[in-house]
C-alpha positions as CSV (number, residue, x, y, z in Angstrom):
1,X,-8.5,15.8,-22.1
2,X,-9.7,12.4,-23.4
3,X,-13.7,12.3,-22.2
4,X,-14.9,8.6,-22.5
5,X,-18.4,7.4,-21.3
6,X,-18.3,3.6,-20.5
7,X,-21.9,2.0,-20.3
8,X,-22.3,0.8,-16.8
9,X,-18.8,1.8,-15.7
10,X,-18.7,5.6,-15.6
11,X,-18.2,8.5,-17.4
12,X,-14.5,10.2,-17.1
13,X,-12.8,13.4,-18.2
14,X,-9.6,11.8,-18.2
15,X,-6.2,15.0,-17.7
16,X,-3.5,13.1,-16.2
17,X,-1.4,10.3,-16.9
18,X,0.6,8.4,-14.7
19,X,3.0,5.9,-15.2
20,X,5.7,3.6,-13.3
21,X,8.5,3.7,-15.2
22,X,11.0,0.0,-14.5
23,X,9.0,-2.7,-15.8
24,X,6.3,-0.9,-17.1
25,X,7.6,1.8,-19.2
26,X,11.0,-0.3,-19.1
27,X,12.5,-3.5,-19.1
28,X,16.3,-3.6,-17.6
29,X,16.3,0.5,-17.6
30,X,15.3,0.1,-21.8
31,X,12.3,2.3,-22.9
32,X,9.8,-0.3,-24.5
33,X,9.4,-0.2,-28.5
34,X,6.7,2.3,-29.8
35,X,6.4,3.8,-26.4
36,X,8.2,7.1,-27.4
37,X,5.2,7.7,-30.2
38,X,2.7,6.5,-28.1
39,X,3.5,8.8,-25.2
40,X,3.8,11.5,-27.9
41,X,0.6,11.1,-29.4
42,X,-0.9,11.0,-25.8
43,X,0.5,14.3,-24.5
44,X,-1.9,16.0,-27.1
45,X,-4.9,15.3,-24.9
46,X,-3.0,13.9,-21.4
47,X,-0.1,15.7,-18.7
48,X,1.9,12.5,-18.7
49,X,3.7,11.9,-15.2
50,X,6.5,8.9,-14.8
51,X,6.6,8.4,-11.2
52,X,9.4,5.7,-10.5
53,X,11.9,4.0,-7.5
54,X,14.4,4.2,-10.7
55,X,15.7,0.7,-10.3
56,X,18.7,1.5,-12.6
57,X,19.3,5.0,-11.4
58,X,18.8,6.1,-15.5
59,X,15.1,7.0,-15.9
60,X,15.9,10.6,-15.9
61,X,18.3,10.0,-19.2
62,X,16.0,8.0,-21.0
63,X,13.1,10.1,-20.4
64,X,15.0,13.3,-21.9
65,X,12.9,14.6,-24.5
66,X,9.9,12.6,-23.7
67,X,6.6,14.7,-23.3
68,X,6.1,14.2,-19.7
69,X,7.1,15.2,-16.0
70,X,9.4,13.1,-14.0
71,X,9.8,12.6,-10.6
72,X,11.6,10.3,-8.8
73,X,10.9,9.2,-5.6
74,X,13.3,8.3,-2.3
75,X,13.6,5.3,-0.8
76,X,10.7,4.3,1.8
77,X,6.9,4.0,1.2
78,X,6.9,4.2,-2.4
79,X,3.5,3.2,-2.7
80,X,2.2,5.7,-0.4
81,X,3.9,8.4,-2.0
82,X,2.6,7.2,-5.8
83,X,-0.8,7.2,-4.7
84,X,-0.6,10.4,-2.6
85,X,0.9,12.2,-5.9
86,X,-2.3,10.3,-7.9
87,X,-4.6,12.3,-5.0
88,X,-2.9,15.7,-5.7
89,X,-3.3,15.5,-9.4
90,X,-7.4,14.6,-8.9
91,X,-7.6,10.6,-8.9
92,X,-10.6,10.8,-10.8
93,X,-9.0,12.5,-13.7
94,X,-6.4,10.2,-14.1
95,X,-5.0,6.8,-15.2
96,X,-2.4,4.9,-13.9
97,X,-0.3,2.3,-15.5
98,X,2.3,0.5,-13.3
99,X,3.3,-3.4,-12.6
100,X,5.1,-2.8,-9.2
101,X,3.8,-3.9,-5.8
102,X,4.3,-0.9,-4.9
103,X,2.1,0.7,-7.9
104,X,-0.6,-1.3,-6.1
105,X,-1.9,1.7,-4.1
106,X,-2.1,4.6,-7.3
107,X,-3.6,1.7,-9.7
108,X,-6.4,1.2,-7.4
109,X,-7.1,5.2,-6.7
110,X,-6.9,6.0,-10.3
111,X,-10.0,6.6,-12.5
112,X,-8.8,3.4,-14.4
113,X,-5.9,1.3,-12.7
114,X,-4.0,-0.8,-15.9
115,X,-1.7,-3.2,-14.8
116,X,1.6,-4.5,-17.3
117,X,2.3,-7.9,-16.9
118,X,5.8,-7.3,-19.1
119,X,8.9,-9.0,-18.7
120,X,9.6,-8.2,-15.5
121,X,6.3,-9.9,-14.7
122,X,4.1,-8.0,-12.0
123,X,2.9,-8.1,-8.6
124,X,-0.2,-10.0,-8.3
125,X,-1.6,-7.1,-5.6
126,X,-0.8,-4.7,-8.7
127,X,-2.8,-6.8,-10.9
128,X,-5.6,-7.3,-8.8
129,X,-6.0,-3.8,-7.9
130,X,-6.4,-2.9,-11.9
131,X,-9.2,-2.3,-14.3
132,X,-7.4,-3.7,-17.0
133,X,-4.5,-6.0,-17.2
134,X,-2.1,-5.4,-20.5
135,X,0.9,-7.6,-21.8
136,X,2.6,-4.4,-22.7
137,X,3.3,-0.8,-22.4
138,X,2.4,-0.6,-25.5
139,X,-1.0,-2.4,-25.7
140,X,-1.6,-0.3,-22.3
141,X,-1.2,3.2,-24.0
142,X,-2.7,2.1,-26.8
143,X,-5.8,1.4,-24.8
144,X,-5.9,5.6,-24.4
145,X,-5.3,6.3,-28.4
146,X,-8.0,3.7,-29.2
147,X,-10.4,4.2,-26.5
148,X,-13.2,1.9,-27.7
149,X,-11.3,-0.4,-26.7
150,X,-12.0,0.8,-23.0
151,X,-15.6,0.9,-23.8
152,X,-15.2,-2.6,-24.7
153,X,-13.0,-3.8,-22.1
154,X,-15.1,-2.1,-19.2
155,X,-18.8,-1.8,-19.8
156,X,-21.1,-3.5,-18.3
């Protein structure tokens, strides 16, 4: 658990992670650089979920080994079904990370929404609904390793 008190924000008992995995996690199906250690490092105080459309059909291959639970999700409201799994796992006990339009709906339920404006780019509906906005996966975990940077991104 990762408990972080942000000064006119709120105060959070962070347990879940949850993460989009094309575009956020991945550019063209290719697990960002540093993310493997990140998400490592992470799973020491998180349950790290990729929840993903899986563009490229190979998210379950390049997530083998990686600390974390994967599901991936059928065709037809995406967005519903992200933000319904968000709900199940306690929205206020989690963080989302995505860069989808249709992350849009978990960014904005989750404890703190971070959008990745990567590569790929990101929906502007994504970006709005987010806390924080992030050029990478990387900076956006990093966020949850080096969480004074929260403090200073979100207080008041």
């Amino acid at each position: 658990m990762i408990d972080i008190r942000i000064p006119g924000f709120k105060h959070m008992q962070l347990e879940n992670l949850v993460l989009d995995f094309n575009g956020t996690l991945a550019c063209d199906g290719i697990l960002a650089e540093g993310v493997r250690d990140l998400l490592a490092q992470l799973s020491r105080d998180l349950e790290i979920h990729v929840v993903t459309a899986d563009t490229h059909g190979n998210a379950a291959d390049t997530c083998n080994g990686l600390p974390c639970r994967l599901v991936v999700l059928p065709e037809g409201d995406q967005d519903v079904s992200k933000r319904d799994y968000v709900r199940k796992l306690g929205a206020g006990r989690t963080v989302c990370i995505g860069n989808g339009r249709n992350d849009r709906l978990m960014v904005r339920e989750a404890a703190i929404g971070i959008c990745v404006i990567g590569e790929e780019g990101a929906s502007t509906e994504t970006a709005a609904a987010a806390h924080i906005v992030c050029r990478s996966a990387g900076e956006a975990l990093s966020l949850l390793v080096h969480t004074k940077r929260l403090v200073a991104t979100l207080r008041s």
